[in-house]
C-alpha positions in Angstrom: -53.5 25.4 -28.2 -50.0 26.6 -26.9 -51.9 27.8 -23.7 -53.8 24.7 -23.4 -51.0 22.4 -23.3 -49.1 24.9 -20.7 -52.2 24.4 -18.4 -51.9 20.9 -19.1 -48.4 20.5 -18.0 -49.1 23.1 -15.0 -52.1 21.3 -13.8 -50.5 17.6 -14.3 -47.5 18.5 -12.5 -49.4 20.0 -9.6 -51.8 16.9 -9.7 -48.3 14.6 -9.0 -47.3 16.6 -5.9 -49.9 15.8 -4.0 -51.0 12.3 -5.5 -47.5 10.6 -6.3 -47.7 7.3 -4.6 -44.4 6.4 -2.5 -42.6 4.1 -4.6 -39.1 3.0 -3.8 -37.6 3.8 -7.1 -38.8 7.5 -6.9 -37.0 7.7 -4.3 -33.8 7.8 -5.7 -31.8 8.6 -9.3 -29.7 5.4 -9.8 -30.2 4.5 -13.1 -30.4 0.9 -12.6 -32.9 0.7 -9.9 -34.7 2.8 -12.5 -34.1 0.5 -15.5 -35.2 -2.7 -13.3 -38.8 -0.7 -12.3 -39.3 0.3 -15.9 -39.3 -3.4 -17.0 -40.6 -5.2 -14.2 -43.8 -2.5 -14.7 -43.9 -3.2 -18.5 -47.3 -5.4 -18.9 -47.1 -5.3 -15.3 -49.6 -3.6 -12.7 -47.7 -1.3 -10.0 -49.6 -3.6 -6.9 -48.5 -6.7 -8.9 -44.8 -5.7 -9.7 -43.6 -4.1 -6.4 -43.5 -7.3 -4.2 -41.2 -8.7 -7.6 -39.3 -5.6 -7.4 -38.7 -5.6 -3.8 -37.4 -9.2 -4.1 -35.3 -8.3 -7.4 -33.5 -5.6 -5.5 -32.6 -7.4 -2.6 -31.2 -10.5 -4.3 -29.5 -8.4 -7.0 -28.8 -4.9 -5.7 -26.6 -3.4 -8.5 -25.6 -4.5 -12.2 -22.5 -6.9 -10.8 -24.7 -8.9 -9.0 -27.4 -9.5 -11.7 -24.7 -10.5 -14.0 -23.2 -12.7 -11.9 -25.7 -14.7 -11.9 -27.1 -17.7 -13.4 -30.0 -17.2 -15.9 -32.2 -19.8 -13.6 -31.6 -17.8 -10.5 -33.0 -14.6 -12.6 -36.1 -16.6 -14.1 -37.3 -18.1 -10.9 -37.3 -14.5 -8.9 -39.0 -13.3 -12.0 -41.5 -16.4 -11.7 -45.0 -15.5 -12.5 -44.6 -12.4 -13.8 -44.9 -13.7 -17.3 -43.0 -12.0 -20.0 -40.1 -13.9 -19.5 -38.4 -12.4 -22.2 -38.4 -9.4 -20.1 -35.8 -11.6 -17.3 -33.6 -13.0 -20.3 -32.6 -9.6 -21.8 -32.1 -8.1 -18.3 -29.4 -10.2 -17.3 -28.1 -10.0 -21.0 -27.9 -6.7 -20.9 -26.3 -6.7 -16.9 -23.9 -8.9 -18.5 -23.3 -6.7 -21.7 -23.1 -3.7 -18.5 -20.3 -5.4 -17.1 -18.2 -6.0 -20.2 -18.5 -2.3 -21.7 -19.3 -0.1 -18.4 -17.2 -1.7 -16.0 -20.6 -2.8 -14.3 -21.7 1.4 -14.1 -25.1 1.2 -15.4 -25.0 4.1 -17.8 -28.0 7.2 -17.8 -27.1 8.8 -21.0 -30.1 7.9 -23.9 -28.0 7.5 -26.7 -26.1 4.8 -24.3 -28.8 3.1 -23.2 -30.0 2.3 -26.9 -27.0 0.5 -27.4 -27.8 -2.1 -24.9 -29.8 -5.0 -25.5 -33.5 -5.5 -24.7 -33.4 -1.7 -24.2 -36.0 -0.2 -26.2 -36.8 4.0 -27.3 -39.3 4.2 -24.5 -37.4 2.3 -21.6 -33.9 4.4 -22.5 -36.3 7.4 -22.5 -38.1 6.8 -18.8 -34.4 6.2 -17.3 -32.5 9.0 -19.0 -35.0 11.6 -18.2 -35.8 10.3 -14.5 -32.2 9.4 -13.7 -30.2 12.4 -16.0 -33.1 14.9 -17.0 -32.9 14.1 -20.7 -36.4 15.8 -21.8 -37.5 12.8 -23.7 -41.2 11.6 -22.9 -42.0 8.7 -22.5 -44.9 7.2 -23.8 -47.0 4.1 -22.3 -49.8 2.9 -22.0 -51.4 5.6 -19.2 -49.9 8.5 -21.3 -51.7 6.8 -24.7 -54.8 7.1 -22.5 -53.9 10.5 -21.5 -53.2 12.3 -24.5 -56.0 10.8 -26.6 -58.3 11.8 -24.3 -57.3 15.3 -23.4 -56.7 16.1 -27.1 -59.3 14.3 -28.7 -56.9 11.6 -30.7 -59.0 8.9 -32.1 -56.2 7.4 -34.3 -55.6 3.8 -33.0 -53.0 3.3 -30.5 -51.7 0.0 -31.7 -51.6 1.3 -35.6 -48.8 2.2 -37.8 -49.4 6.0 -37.7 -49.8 6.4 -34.0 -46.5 6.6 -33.2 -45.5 9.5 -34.9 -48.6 11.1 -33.6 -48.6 10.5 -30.1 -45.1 11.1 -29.8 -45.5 14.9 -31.6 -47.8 15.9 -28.9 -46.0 14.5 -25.9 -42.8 16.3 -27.1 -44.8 19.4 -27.7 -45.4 19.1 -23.6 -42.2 17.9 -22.5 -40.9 20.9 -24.2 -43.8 23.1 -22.1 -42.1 21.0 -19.4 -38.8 22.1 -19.9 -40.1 26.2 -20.1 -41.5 25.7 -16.9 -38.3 24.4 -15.1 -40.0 21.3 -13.9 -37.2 18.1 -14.1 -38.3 16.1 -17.1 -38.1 12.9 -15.3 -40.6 14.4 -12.5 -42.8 15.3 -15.7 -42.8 11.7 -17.3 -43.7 10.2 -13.9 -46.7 12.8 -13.1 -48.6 11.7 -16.6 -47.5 8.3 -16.3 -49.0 8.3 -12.7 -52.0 10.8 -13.6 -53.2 8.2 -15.9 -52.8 5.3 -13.7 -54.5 7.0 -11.1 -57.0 9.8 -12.4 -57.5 9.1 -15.9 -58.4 5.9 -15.6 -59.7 2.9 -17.9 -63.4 2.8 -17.4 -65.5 5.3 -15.1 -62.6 8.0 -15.2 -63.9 10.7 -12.5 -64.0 13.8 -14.5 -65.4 16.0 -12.0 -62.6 16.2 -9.8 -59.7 16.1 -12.7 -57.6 18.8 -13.3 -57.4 19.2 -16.9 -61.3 18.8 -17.4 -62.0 21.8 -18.8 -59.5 21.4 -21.8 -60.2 17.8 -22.2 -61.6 16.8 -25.5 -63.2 13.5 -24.4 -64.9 15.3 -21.8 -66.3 17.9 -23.8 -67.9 15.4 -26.5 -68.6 12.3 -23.7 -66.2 10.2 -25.5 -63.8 9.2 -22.3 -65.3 5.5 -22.7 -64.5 5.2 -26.4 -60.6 6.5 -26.4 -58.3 5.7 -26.4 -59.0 3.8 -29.7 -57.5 0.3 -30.2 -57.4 -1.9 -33.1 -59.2 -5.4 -32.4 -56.3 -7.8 -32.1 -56.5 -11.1 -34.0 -58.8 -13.8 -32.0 -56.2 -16.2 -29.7 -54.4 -18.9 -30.9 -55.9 -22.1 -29.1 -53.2 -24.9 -28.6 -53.8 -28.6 -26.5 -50.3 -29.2 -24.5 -50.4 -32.2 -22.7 -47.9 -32.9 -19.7 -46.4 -36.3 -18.9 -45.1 -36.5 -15.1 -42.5 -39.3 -15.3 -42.2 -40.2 -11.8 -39.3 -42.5 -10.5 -39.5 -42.8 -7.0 -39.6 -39.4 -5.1 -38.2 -37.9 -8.1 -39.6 -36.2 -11.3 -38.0 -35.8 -14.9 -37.9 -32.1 -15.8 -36.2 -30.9 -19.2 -35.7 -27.1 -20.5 -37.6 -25.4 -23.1 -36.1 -24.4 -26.2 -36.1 -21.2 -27.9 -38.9 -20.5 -30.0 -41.9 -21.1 -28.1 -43.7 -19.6 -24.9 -41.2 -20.3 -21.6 -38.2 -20.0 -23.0 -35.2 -21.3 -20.6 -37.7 -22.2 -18.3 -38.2 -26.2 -16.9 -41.6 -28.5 -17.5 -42.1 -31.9 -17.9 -42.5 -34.6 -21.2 -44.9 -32.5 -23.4 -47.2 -33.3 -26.5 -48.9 -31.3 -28.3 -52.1 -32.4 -30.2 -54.9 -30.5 -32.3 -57.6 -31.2 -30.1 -58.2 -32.4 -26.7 -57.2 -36.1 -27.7 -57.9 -39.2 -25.7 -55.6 -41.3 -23.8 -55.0 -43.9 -26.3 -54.0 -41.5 -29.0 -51.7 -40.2 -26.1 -49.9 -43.5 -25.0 -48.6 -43.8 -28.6 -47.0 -40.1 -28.9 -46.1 -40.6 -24.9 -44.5 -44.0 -25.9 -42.7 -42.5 -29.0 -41.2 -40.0 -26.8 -40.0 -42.2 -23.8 -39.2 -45.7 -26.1 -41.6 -47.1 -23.2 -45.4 -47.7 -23.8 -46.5 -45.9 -20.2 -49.6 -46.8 -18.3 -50.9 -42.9 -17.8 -53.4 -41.0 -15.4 -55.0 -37.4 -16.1 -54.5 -35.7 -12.9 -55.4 -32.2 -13.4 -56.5 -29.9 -16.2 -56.6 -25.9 -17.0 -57.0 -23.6 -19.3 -54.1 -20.5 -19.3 -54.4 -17.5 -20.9 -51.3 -15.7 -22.5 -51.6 -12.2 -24.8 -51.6 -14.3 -28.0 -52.9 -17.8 -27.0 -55.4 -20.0 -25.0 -53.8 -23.1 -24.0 -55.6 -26.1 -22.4 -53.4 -27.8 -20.4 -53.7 -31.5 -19.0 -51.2 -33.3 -16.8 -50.6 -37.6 -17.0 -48.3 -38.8 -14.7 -47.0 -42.1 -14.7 -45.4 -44.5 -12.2 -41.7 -46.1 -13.3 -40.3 -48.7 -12.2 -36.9 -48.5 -14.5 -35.0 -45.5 -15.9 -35.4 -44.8 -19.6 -33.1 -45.3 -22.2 -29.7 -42.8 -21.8 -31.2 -41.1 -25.0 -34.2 -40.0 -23.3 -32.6 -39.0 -20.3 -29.9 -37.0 -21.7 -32.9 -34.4 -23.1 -33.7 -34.0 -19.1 -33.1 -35.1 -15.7 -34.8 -36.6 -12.8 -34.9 -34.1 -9.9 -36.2 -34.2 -6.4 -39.9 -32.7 -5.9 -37.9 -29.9 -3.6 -35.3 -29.1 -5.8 -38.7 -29.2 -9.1 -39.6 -25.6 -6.9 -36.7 -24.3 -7.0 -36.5 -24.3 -10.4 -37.5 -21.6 -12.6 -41.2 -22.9 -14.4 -44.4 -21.6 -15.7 -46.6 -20.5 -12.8 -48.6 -23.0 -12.8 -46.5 -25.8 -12.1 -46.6 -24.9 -8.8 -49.9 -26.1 -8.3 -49.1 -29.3 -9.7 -46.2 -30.1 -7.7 -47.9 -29.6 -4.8 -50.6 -32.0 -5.9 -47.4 -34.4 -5.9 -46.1 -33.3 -3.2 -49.3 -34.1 -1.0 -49.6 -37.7 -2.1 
């Protein structure tokens, strides 16, 4: 097997040289240029993410300049991404950057781990690609990867896959290491060999590299691994929306912590168990506002996030007086141009401009 897995490396590695795609953050060995790449392309597609990272880069070029600013600015650069999360513990780790690194983004693993929203396999892709730590790194691509080539059928998403996977990508980083190739060079030629070559569905085996050794090949199992536990069936929740509309201005609040969108701005919101009529709606609507509003559906759709289906509708209703201070002070009316500046679920955008048009 020790030869296998030397092939492996050998034939990966080669496969990189001449397939890597020209990415802006291979092109360079600043850790924090790396850091923001690794978790913009967490849950992220490269096609998707690099217009986000372009933009990220340019508005915050360095750790300073992402701590410096305010948490909106980050969220509504990050806008439609999803994952906010993702946005929040960046700048709080930028910040925590500043106060403990003097703002020098640091490289070192054991560093990096100490940083919040800074996970083993994020602090592993930056160390080896930025300092040459031989750590592997171990996503989604390189699950695909190694449970393919070596025939691992233990499911990727239980308990004892960790341990597993990570034996046999260490075993290679170390073949890695033997062979003088940079370990960061080595994470990003698996990483990229399974976004590219070794693909979901319909990989093309004739023309891969490591065919020969490949276990999935050899039994015509590439369609069935890697092997994934089914994931619990999606949580359906009925959100309904409540434009309040005085004049050309609209009442937007914050959302809390503890639900989806955290820190980002929506509109009044109910929630009820089912699609509920209008009636039903007046009363939680009038509980909400102390006012008994006269409401209109003016758009619907269904959004799908990794552990819910929500079915969204929107009301909006026409003011002719403020509500009571109370209400207001759990929002504020803002002008339909400022309501796109601010950071919001994707989909608001839609909605605005539904406003916007009338």
């Amino acid at each position: 097997m020790a030869t296998a897995e030397k092939k492996i490396v050998k034939e990966i590695s080669e496969w990189f040289e001449s397939n890597r795609r020209d990415l802006p953050w291979r092109n360079t060995t600043d850790p924090y240029i790396i850091w923001v790449s690794e978790i913009i392309l967490q849950q992220t597609r490269v096609d998707q993410g690099l217009p986000y990272f372009n933009r990220f880069i340019k508005k915050f070029p360095d750790v300073k300049s992402l701590a410096s600013a305010h948490e909106d600015q980050v969220l509504r650069l990050w806008q439609g991404l999803g994952y906010y999360s993702r946005a929040r513990n960046m700048h709080r780790c930028a910040v925590k950057i500043v106060q403990i690194h003097h703002g020098k983004m640091p490289s070192v693993h054991s560093e990096l781990l100490k940083l919040p929203g800074i996970g083993p396999y994020t602090a592993a892709a930056v160390s080896s690609i930025s300092a040459g730590e031989p750590l592997p790194v171990i996503d989604g691509n390189v699950f695909r990867v190694l449970s393919r080539v070596f025939g691992i059928d233990t499911p990727v998403n239980s308990g004892s896959a960790k341990k597993i996977f990570n034996d046999k990508a260490a075993v290679l980083m170390q073949e890695a290491v033997k062979k003088k190739i940079f370990p960061g060079d080595y994470n990003q030629a698996i990483m990229e060999f399974g976004a590219l070559q070794c693909v979901p569905a319909n990989p093309d085996c004739q023309r891969c590299p490591v065919s020969s050794m490949c276990s999935a090949r050899a039994s015509g199992t590439q369609d069935l691994l890697p092997v994934k536990l089914p994931k619990a069936p999606k949580k359906e929740r009925f959100i309904n929306y409540l434009i309040l509309k005085y004049g050309n201005k609209v009442w937007m609040k914050k959302r809390q912590p503890g639900d989806v969108w955290e820190g980002l701005f929506d509109f009044l919101e109910t929630e009820t168990k089912t699609a509920s009529g209008n009636m039903v709606l007046v009363k939680k609507f009038q509980k909400l506002t102390g006012t008994r509003p006269g409401i209109r559906l003016i758009h619907s759709l269904k959004h799908i996030l990794t552990h819910q289906k929500l079915y969204i509708r929107f009301f909006i209703t026409e003011l002719t007086a403020l509500p009571d201070k109370k209400f207001l002070a759990n929002g504020t009316f803002v002008t339909l141009q400022r309501a796109f500046r601010l950071p919001k679920p994707v989909f608001l955008d839609g909605v605005l401009r539904k406003l916007k048009e009338k």
